[in-house]
C-alpha positions in Angstrom: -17.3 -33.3 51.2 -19.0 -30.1 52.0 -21.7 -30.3 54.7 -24.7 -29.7 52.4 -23.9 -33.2 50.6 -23.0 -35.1 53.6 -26.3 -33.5 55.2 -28.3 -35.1 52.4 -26.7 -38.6 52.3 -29.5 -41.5 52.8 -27.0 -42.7 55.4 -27.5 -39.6 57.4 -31.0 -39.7 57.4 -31.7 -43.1 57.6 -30.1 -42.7 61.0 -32.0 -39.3 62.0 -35.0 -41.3 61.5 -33.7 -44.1 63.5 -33.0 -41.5 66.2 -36.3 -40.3 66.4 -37.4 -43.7 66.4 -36.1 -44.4 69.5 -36.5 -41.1 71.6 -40.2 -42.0 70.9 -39.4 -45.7 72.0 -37.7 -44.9 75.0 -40.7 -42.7 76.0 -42.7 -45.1 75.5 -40.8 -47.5 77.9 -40.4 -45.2 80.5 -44.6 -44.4 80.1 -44.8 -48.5 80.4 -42.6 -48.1 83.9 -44.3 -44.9 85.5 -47.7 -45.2 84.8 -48.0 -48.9 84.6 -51.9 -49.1 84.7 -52.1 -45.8 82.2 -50.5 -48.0 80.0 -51.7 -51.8 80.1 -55.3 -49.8 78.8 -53.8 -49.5 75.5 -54.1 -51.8 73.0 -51.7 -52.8 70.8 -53.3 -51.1 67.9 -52.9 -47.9 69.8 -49.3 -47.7 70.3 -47.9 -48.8 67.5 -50.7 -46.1 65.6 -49.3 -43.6 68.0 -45.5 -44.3 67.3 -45.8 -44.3 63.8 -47.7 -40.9 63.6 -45.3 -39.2 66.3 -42.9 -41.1 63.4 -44.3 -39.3 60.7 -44.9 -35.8 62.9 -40.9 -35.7 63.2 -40.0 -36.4 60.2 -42.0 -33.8 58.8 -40.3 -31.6 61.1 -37.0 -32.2 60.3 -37.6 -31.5 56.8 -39.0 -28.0 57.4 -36.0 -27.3 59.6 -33.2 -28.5 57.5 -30.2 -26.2 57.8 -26.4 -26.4 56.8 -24.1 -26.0 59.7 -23.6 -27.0 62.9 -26.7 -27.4 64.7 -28.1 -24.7 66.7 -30.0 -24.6 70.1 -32.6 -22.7 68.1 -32.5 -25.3 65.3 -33.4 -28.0 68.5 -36.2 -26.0 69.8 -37.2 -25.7 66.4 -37.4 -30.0 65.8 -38.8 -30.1 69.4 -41.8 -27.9 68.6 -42.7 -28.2 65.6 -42.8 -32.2 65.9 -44.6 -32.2 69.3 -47.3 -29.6 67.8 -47.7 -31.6 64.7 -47.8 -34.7 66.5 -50.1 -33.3 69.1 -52.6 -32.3 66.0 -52.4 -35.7 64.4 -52.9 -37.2 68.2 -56.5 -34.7 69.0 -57.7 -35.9 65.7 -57.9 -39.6 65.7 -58.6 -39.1 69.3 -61.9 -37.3 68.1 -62.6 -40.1 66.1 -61.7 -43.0 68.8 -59.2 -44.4 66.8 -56.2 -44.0 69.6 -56.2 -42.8 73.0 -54.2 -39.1 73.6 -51.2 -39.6 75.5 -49.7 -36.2 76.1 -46.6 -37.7 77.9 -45.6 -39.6 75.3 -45.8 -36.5 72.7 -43.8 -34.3 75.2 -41.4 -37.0 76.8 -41.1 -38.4 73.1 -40.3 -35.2 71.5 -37.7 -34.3 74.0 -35.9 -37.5 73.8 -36.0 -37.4 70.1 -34.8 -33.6 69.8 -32.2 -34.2 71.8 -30.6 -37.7 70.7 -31.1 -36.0 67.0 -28.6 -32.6 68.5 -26.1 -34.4 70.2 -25.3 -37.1 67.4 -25.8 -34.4 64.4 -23.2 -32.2 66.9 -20.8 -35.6 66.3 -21.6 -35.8 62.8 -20.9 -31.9 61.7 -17.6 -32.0 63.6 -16.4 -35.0 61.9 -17.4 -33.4 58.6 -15.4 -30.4 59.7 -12.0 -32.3 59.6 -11.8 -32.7 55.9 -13.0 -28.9 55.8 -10.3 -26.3 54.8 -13.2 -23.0 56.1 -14.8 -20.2 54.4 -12.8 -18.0 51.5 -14.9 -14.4 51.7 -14.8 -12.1 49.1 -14.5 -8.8 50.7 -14.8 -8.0 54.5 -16.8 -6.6 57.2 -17.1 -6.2 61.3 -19.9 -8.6 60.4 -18.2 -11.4 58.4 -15.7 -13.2 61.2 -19.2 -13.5 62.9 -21.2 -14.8 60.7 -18.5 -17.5 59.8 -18.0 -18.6 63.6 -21.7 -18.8 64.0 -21.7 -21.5 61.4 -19.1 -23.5 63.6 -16.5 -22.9 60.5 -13.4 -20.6 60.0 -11.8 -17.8 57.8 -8.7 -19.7 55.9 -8.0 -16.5 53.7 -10.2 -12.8 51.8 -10.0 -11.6 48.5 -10.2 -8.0 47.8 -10.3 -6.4 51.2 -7.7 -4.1 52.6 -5.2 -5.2 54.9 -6.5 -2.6 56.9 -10.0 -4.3 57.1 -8.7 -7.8 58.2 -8.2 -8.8 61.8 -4.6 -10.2 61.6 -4.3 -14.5 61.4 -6.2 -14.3 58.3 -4.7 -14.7 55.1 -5.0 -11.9 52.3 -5.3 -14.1 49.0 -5.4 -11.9 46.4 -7.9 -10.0 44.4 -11.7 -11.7 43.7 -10.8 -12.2 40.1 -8.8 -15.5 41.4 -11.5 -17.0 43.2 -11.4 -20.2 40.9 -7.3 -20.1 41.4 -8.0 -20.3 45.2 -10.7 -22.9 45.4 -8.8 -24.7 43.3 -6.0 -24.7 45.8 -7.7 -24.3 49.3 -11.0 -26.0 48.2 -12.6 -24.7 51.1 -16.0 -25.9 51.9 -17.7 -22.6 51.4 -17.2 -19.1 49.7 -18.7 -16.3 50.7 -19.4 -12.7 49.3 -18.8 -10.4 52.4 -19.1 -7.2 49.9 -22.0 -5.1 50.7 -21.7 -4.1 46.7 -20.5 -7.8 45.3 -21.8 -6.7 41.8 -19.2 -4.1 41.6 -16.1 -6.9 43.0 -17.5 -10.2 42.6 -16.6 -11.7 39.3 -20.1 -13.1 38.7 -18.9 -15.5 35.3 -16.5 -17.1 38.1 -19.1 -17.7 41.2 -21.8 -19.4 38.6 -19.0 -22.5 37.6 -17.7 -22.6 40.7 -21.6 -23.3 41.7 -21.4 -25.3 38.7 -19.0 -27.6 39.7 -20.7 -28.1 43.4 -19.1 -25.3 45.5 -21.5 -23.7 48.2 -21.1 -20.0 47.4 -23.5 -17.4 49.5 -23.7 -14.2 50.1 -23.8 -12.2 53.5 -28.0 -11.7 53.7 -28.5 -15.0 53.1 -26.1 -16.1 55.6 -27.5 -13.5 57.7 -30.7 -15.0 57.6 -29.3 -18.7 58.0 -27.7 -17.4 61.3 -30.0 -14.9 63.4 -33.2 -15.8 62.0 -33.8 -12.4 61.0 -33.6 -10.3 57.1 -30.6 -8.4 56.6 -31.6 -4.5 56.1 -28.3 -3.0 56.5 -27.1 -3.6 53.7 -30.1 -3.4 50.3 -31.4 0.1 49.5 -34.9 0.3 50.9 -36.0 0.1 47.4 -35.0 -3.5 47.0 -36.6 -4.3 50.4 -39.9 -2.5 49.3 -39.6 -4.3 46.1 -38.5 -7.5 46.9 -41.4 -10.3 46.2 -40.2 -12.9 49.4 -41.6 -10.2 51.7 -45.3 -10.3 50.4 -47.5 -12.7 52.9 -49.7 -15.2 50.9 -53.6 -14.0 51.5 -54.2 -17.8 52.3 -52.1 -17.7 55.3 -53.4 -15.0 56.4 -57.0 -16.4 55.9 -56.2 -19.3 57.7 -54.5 -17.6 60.7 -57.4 -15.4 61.2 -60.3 -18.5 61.9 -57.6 -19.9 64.2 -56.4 -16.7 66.0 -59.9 -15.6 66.5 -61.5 -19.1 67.9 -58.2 -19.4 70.4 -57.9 -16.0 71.5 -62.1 -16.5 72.3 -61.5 -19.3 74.0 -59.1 -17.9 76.0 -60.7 -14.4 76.6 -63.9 -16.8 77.7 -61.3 -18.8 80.2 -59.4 -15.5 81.2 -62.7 -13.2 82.2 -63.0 -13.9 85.8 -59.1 -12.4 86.1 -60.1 -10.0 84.0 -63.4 -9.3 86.4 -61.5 -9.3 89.4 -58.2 -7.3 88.5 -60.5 -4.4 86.8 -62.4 -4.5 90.2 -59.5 -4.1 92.0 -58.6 -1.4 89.9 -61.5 0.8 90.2 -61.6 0.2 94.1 -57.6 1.5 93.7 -59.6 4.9 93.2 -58.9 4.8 89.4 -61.9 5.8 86.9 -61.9 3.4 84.4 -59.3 -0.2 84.8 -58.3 -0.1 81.3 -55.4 2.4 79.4 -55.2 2.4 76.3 -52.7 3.7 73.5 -53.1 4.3 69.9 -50.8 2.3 67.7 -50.5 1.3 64.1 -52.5 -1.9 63.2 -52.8 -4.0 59.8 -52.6 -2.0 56.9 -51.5 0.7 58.7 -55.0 1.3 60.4 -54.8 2.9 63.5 -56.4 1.1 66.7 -56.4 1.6 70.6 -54.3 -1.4 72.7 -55.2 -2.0 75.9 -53.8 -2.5 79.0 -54.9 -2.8 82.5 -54.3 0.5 84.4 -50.9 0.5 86.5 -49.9 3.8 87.5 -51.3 5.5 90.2 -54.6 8.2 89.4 -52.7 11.5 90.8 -50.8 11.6 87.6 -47.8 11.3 89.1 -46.6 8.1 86.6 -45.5 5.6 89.8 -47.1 2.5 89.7 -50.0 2.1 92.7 -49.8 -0.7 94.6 -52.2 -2.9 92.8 -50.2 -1.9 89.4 -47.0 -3.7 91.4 -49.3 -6.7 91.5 -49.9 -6.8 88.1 -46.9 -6.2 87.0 -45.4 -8.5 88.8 -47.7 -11.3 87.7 -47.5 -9.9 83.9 -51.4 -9.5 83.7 -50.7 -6.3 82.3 -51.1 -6.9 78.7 -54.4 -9.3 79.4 -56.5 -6.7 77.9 -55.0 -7.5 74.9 -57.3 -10.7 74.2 -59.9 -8.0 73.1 -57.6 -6.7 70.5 -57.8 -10.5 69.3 -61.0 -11.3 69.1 -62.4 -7.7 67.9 -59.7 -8.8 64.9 -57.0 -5.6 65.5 -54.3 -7.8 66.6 -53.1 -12.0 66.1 -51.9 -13.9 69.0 -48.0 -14.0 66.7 -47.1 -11.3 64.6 -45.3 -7.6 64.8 -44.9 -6.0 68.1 -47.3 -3.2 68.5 -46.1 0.0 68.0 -47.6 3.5 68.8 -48.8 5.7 65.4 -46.6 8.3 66.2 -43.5 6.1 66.2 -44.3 3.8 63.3 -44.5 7.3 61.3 -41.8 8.2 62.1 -39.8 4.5 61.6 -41.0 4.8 57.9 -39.8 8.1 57.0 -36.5 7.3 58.3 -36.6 3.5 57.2 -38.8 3.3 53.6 -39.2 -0.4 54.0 -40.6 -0.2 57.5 -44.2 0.1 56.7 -44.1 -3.5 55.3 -44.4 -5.2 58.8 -48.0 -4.1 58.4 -48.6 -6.7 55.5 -49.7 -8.4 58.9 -51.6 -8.0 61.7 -49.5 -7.1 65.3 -49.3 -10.1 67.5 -49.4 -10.6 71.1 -46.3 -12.4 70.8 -43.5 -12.0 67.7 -40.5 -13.7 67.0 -38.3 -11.1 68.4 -39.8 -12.4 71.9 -37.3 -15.3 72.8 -34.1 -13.0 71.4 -35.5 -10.3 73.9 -36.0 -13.0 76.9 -32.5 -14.6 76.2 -30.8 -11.4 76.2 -32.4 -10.0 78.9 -32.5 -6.4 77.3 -34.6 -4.6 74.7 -34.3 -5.2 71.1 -33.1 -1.6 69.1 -35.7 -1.1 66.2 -33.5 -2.0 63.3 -33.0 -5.0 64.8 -37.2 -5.6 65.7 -37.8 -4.6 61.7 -35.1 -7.4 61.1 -37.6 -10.0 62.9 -40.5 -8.8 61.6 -39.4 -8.8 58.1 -38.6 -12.7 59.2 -41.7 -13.2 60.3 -43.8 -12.3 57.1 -41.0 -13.8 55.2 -41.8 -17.5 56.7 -45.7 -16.7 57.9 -46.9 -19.9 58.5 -49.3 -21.9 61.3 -46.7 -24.0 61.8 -44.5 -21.1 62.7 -46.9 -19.2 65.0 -46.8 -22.7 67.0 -43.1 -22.6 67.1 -42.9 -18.7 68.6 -45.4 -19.6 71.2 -43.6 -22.8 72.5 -40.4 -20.7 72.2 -42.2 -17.7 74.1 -43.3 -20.0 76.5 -40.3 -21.7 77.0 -37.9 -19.1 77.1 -40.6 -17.2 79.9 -42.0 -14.7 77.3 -44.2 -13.3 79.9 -41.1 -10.9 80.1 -40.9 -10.5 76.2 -44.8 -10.5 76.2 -44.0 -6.7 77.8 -43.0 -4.0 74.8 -39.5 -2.9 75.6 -38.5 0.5 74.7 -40.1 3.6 73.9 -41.5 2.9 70.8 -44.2 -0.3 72.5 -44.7 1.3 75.9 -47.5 3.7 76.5 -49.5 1.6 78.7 
């Protein structure tokens, strides 16, 4: 049974929900054994209203995060966040009404519990699916394909239509992709992917649509791709498919929706922020520097040029060191505060696109066509390229950043803007917060 169908027994997730069920349970205990006072104040009413909506807020989650595969530590972050946000929501609101009492150790200590009961016994699950699993069968290969197949915790059993020359020796050379229903038939391997950047030209279509027929998982590598990193695959499409391709237009309600909420947070916290703001541009000035702010012009929404600022590091004699206040700064990663103005003067979105200087994003879309459509969106203070960047520890090249970003307005949602900001947070974004590279730094 391939792990698709075993992923959607009732079995399976009558027991995902029974795992979540007690990660919240257990929190609850421990809440009952640390804080014994906190919680003999709430009623009865209360908790069992609170377990059922963190419950609820979980399940939800695990819906919207439903991959194949073996799970992921970004497919865990995923559960954790997006179930502690939602359940945080559903928590503020009946606590605006009275109708339960906020608890945000049982949402956090809850959530983790939960997230990580659900990775360790999925973990079990997949790998005892695995053993009645024969692997992948690709038609054609790549650099790109052995990778993508180990990501998915699976393996390469044979390849149709690929040189010899192509294939790292240990795997099997089957034949030629016109006996992919011969070899399924034989192998019946749990998957078959099309690993040829041109599979119209080698795939024998008539032959993937019954094999699909008859419940065989058959993908291709941008879909895989996307499974995998979390990012769009643009090596391989002609720009003209990318430019043309309607999953990469963002819905005008989204965007409606995550303009009133960027706007009244990133007030709030340019209101709560403006005494730093106050006393570093003081601190600036009395540096010997004429004005605390920098400032570089970069391509906004729609391709409308604005000016993002920055607090003044380097030193006024032009020489480009940092001064000694600048070290500060940096050090403490205030330098992109500024940036809060963007937000609230509606230039920028707390998530969204890395800013990018004019005079690079010009030059991106005449080399790359389907660059310019990361400005369907406004550029964020934070993107989803932010925890790839912190984990790595290094900058992330452009094709790569386009890759994200095409993810981003692919899957534009509130929910997801939540997600990069706990994973941001989490994974110390303050670093990723930073452009890397030429192309974001010009403060």
């Amino acid at each position: 049974m391939g792990q698709r169908a075993l992923r959607s027994r009732f079995l399976v997730k009558l027991l995902e929900l029974l795992l979540v069920a007690m990660g919240i349970a257990a929190a609850m205990a421990s809440y009952a054994v640390l804080f014994p006072l906190n919680f003999g104040q709430l009623t009865r009413d209360e908790l069992l209203l609170g377990f059922g909506l963190s419950l609820a807020a979980f399940w939800w989650a695990l819906f919207l995060s439903d991959e194949g595969g073996l799970p992921k530590p970004q497919e865990v972050l995923r559960v954790f966040f997006l179930g502690t946000g939602i359940s945080f929501i559903l928590h503020a609101i009946l606590n605006y009404f009275q109708l339960l009492t906020r608890s945000f150790f049982l949402v956090l200590v809850g959530g983790a519990l939960a997230s990580l009961l659900l990775a360790l016994v999925r973990r079990w699950i997949y790998r005892q699916a695995q053993d009645g699993e024969t692997g992948v069968v690709t038609i054609g290969f790549t650099p790109l394909t052995e990778q993508l197949v180990r990501a998915l915790g699976m393996k390469i059993v044979g390849v149709l239509g690929a040189a010899r020359a192509e294939v790292p020796a240990g795997i099997a050379m089957l034949g030629e992709p016109e006996q992919i229903e011969e070899v399924v038939a034989q192998l019946k391997p749990s998957q078959v992917l099309v690993a040829s950047p041109r599979w119209q030209d080698t795939a024998p279509a008539a032959s993937l649509l019954r094999l699909r027929f008859q419940g065989v998982t058959v993908s291709d590598m941008p879909a895989v791709y996307e499974q995998v990193f979390e990012r769009i695959y643009c090596q391989g499409p002609a720009p003209v498919e990318m430019l043309l391709a309607p999953d990469l237009l963002v819905d005008s309600r989204t965007m409606a929706v995550q303009a009133v909420y960027t706007n009244l947070i990133g007030l709030s916290f340019l209101i709560l922020a403006s005494p730093v703001l106050a006393l570093v541009s003081v601190a600036i000035l009395l540096a010997g520097n004429r004005s605390a702010f920098a400032s570089v012009e970069c391509s906004g929404f729609r391709g409308v040029p604005f000016l993002l600022y920055g607090f003044r590091t380097q030193k006024p004699d032009g020489s480009g060191e940092l001064s000694p206040i600048g070290k500060i700064i940096t050090r403490l990663h205030l330098v992109r505060l500024p940036q809060l103005i963007n937000v609230v003067r509606g230039e920028m979105a707390l998530v969204g696109p890395q800013p990018v200087r004019r005079e690079f994003a010009t030059r991106l879309a005449e080399m790359m066509p389907f660059y310019s459509l990361r400005n369907f969106v406004k550029p964020g203070v934070m993107g989803h390229d932010h925890g790839a960047r912190s984990a790595q520890k290094a900058p992330v090249d452009e094709l790569k950043r386009i890759e994200y970003d095409l993810y981003y307005i692919k899957c534009a949602s509130p929910i997801f803007d939540l997600e990069i900001v706990g994973r941001s947070l989490l994974l110390r974004g303050q670093a990723g917060l930073e452009p890397q590279g030429p192309v974001g730094r010009g403060l």
